[in-house]
RONU-926471 format. One record per residue (C-alpha): residue number from 1; x, y, z. Coordinates in nm, 3 decimals. Layout:
% RONU-926471
NUM/X/Y/Z
...
% end
This chain:
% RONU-926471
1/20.929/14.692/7.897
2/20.905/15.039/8.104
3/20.914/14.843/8.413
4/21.186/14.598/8.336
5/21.408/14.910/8.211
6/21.322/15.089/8.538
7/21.441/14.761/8.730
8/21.803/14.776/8.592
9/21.819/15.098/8.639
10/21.730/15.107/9.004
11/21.916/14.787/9.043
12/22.242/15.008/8.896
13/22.155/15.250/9.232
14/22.103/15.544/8.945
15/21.821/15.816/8.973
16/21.618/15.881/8.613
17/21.844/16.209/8.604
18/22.185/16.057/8.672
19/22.082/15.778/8.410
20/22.025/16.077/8.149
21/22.296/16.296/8.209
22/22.528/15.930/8.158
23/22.350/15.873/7.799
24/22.368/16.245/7.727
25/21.996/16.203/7.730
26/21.707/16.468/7.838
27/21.585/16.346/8.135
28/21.215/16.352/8.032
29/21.345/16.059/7.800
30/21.378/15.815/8.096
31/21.075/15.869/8.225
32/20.882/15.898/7.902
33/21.056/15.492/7.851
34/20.992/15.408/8.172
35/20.641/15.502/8.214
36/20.536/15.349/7.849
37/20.520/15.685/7.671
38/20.735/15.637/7.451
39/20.901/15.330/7.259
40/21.282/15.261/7.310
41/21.428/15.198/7.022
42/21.677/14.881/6.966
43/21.985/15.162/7.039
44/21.816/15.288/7.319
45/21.838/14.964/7.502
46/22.199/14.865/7.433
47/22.280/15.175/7.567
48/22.045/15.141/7.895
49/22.188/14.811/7.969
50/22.555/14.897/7.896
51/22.480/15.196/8.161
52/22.336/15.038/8.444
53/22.531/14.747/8.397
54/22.266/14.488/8.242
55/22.413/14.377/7.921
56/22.321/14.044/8.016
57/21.934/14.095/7.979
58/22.024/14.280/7.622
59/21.918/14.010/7.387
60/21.620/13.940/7.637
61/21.488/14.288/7.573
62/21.587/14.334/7.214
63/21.324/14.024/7.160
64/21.057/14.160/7.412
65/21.071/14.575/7.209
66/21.071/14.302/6.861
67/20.766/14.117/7.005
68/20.615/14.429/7.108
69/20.655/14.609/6.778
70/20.499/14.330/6.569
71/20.156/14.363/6.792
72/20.149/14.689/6.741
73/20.296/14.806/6.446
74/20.252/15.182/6.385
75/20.169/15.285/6.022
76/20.441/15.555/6.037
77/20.720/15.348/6.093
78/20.487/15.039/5.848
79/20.456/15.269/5.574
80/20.764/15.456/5.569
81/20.965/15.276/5.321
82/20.623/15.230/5.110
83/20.306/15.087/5.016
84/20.427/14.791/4.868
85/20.668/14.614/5.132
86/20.352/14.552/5.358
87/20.144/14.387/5.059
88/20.429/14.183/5.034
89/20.466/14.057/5.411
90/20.042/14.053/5.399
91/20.103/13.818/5.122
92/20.335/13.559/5.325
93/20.096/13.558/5.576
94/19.820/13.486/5.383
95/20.031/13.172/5.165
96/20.019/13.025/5.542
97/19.690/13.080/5.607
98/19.431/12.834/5.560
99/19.107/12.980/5.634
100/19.025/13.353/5.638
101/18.685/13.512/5.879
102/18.713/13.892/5.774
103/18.490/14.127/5.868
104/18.487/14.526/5.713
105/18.260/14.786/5.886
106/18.351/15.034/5.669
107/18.567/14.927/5.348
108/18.561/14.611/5.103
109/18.770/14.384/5.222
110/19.099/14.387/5.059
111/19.093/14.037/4.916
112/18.822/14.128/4.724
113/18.869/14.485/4.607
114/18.907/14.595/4.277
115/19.227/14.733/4.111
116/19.078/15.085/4.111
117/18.903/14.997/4.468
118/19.251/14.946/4.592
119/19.385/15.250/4.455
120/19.193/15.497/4.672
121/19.214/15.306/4.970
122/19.572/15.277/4.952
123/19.618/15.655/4.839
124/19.540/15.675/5.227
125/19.894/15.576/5.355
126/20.048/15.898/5.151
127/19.787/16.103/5.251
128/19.814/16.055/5.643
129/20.172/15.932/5.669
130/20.369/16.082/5.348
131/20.450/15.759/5.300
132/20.633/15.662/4.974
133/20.367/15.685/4.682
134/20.439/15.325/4.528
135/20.050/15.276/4.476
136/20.100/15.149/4.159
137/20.339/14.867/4.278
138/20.114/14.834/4.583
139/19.825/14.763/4.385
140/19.953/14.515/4.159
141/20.087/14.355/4.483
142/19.732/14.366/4.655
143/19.572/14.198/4.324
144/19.837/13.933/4.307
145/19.733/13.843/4.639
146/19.388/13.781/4.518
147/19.486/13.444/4.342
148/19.446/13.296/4.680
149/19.046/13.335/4.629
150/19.090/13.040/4.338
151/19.287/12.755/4.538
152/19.048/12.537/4.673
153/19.295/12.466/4.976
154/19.173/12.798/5.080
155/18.837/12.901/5.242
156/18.732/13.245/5.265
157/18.448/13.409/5.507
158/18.383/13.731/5.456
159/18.094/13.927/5.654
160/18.015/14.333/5.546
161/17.724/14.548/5.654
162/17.507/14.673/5.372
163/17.632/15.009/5.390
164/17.964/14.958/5.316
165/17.833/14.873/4.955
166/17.699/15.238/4.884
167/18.038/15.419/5.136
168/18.160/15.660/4.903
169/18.505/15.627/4.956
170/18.566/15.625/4.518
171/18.391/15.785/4.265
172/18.003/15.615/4.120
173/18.180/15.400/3.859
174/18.474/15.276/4.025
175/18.236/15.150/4.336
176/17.978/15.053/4.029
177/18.293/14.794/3.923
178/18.363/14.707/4.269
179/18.028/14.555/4.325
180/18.003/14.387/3.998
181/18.335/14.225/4.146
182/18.152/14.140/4.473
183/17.867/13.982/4.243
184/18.131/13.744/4.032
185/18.349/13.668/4.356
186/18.021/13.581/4.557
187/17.993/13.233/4.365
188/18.324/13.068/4.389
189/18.273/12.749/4.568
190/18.532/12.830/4.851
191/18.438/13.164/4.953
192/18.098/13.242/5.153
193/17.983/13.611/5.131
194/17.765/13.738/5.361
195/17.605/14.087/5.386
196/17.452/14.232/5.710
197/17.105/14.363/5.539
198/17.056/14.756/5.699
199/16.714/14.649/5.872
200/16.917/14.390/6.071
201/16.905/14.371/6.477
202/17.268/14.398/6.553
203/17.354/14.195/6.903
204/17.764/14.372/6.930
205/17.832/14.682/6.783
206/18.024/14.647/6.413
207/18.256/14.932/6.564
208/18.594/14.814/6.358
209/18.706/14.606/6.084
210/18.905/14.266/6.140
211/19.069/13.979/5.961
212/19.116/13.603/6.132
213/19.377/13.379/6.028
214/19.273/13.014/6.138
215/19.309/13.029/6.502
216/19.652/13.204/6.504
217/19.580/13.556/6.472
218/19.384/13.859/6.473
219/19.476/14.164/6.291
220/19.300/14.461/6.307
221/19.382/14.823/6.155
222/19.314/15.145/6.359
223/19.446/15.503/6.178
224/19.743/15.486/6.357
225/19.871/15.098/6.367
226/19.848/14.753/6.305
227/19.735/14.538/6.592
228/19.849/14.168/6.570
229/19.633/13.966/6.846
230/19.791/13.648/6.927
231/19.650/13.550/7.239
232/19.420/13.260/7.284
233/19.151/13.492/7.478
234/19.161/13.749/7.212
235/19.135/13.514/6.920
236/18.820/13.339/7.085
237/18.629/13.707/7.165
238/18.688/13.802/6.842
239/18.548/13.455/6.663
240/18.268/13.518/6.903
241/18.237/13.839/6.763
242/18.246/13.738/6.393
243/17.994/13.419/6.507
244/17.713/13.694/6.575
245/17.797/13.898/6.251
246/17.778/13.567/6.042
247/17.475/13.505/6.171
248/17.289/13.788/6.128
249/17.425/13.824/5.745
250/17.246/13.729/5.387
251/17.401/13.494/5.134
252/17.416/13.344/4.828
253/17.068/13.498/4.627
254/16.983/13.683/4.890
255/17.318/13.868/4.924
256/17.346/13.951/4.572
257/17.002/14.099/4.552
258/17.143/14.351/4.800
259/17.452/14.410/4.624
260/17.216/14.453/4.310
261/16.974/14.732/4.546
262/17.296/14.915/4.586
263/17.414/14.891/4.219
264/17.049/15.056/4.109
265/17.070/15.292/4.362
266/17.431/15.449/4.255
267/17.375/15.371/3.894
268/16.997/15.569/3.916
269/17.201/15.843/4.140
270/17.477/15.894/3.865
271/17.215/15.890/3.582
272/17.076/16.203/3.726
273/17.379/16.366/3.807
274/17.457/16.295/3.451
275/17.081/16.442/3.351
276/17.171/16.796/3.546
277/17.519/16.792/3.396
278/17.376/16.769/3.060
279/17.130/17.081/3.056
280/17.202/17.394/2.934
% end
């Protein structure tokens, strides 16, 4: 985009400064756009192209910055008009998506999270971006989306390291709930739970969290933005990727009696928590 922008202009025979002082612009602006450090807005280019004369390559750009902004979606400008709206467009996707590979490093997946789960994890969006606090909407949103897990014209693979199951990212009896979720979910015929045992040796790093929709998509979720892979290079590494995670994972029995080692472990932690509380 920098480059193309830089084009026109140079085409037009105008310096970065006379291209400024023409949009009433600082110059730093120009080259900030220019050099990819920071993101015209739709504005920015109508009024770029009406300067250097390249209104014909408007519509061309508008659908490049459009194309660009969907792959990399920034939370701030995602989350500003609240929780909810991105639940929603998560939801369309999802009513076109067939089958689901989702690995979390860190977090249950959404899809399977409990309503109180959700909560805190969403409480994370007002917290770092002051976005608008519609949890409650957004988490009524989130557990609408979880009907998906009971149409059998969906299939579901989800992959999580053991110690995402005793995170503390809630309190001891919401997490307590959200494993005797993972326990109920873990035996519907169209979704395969696996869980990476913590004495397994790991081939790739589990260093972020992803979700793969058929062979369409990637998205994964950094603390700033979105990422939306669509490329047929990126799709492949990452079902690579997911391929040696899968692999390495538990299921069925076998996953459950780790979910169960985690339940006893935060249910014996809370009972003696409770025990210190208690004495005088």
């Amino acid at each position: 985009m920098g480059v193309r922008l830089r084009e026109l202009r140079r085409q037009a025979g105008l310096t970065g400064t006379q291209l400024a002082e023409s949009l009433s612009w600082p110059q730093s602006k120009v080259s900030k756009i220019e050099t990819a450090r920071q993101s015209p807005s739709e504005g920015d280019i109508r009024a770029w192209t009406r300067a250097t004369g390249g209104e014909a390559h408007t519509d061309e750009l508008l659908t490049a910055l459009r194309t660009l902004e969907a792959q990399h979606a920034e939370w701030q400008r995602v989350l500003h008009p609240g929780l909810q709206p991105h639940q929603r467009k998560l939801a369309e996707l999802d009513s076109k998506t067939k089958v689901f590979r989702i690995f979390e490093s860190t977090v249950i997946p959404g899809l399977l999270q409990t309503g109180e789960y959700a909560r805190s994890r969403l409480a994370q969006g007002v917290i770092l971006f002051n976005a608008n606090n519609d949890i409650d909407d957004a988490v009524r949103s989130r557990l609408q989306r979880q009907e998906l897990l009971y149409r059998p014209d969906k299939r579901f693979h989800f992959v999580v390291p053991e110690s995402v199951l005793g995170l503390r990212l809630s309190g001891p009896e919401v997490m307590l709930g959200q494993l005797d979720r993972l326990m109920s979910l873990s035996t519907l015929p169209n979704i395969r739970l696996g869980i990476i045992d913590s004495t397994a040796q790991y081939v790739i790093g589990p260093w972020h969290g992803f979700s793969i929709r058929d062979t369409e998509r990637v998205l994964v979720e950094t603390y700033s933005a979105e990422l939306n892979l669509v490329q047929a290079h990126e799709i492949a590494l990452y079902g690579k990727v997911f391929e040696q995670f899968a692999a390495i994972a538990s299921y069925g029995r076998s996953a459950r009696a780790i979910i169960a080692r985690a339940a006893e472990a935060l249910a014996s932690e809370e009972d003696s928590a409770n025990k210190q509380d208690s004495r005088p």
